[in-house]
Steps between C-alpha positions, in 0.01 A plus 500: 500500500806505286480593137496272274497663164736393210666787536600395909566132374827407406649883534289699248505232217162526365327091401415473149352187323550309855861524515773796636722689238753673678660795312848412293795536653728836439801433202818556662704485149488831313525256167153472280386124575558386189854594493523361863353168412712442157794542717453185678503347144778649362717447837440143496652453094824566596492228750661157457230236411512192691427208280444138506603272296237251643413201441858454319659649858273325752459780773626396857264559770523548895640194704167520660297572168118384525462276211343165394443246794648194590376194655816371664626136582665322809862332421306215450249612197200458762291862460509735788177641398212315751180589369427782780361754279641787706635652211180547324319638801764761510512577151359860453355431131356162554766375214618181713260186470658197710283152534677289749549106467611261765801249497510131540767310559448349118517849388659809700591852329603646823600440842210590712122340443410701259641662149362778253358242250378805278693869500443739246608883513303776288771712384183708342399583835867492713649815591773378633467605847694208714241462736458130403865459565483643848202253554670187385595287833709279332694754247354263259435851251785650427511818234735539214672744271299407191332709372419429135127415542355682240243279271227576233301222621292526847501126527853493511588725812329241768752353555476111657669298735752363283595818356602673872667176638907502503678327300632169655903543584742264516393249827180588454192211403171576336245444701299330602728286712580436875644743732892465477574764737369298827228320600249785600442866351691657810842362400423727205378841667731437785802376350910667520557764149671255266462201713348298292632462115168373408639196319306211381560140584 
């Protein structure tokens, strides 16, 4: 039978108040510590300091910087967001609540049968992972470069629906209204790049 003394454990360390404490390891500097650790300090004060003159200078981020989301539009103003909920499944700290709604022909948000008739984001809980991007079938979410979200009121970082939508552009019709693009949601997924101006009539 092997021993199994806390000497034999872990290489001689002896167990003390259920954990290991393995001896320090050997100071290669011959310089006391304290004189060793004050000369990281007094290295780094003749250094140049790097300020920023923020929020006066807003700071540019990375062309691919994970910021605030987006719900994005067709040309035509209809939503591309269809109420799948894939983006909350995905979400890694349960900060994406999505109700979905279903057109009529009276009233349509989006191409498809359905729409996100309630989408809130909990920037409380969001760490800003993507993964709700890469679960998005219709790029309908979209992240941004903003990232002035700071707030001193909880309420006010859940954000809504309206708040995440894009802005409308030029060409572009609030909904709802009646697809423009064609007369079913495939001449929408399956159209040309900039074949269609998205143009009301």
């Amino acid at each position: 039978m092997p021993d199994l003394t806390p000497e034999r454990r872990r290489g001689g360390e002896v167990e003390q108040g259920g954990g290991t404490r393995s001896a320090p390891a050997p100071r290669t500097s011959r310089l006391p510590a304290p004189a060793q650790g004050f000369g990281v300090t007094f290295s780094t004060m003749f250094k140049k300091v790097t300020t920023e003159q923020y929020p006066e200078e807003p700071k540019v981020t990375a062309p691919r910087y994970h910021g605030r989301h987006v719900l994005n539009r067709h040309p035509d103003g209809l939503e591309k967001c269809v109420g799948c909920e894939l983006c909350a499944w995905a979400c890694p700290a349960d900060a994406i609540y999505v109700e979905g709604g279903t057109n009529t022909e009276e009233a349509r948000f989006s191409p498809g049968e359905r729409y996100g008739r309630v989408y809130q984001i909990n920037y409380l809980r969001c760490i800003f992972c993507g993964l709700c991007i890469e679960a998005c079938p219709t790029r309908s979410l979209t992240m941004s470069n903003d990232f002035e979200l700071a707030d001193d009121e909880r309420g006010s970082l859940i954000y809504t629906k309206e708040q995440l939508m894009a802005p409308l552009l030029p060409g572009m019709e609030q909904p709802p209204h009646p697809m423009r693009l064609g007369d079913d949601e495939k001449d929408y997924y399956l159209r040309a790049p900039g074949g269609a101006s998205g143009t009301t009539q």
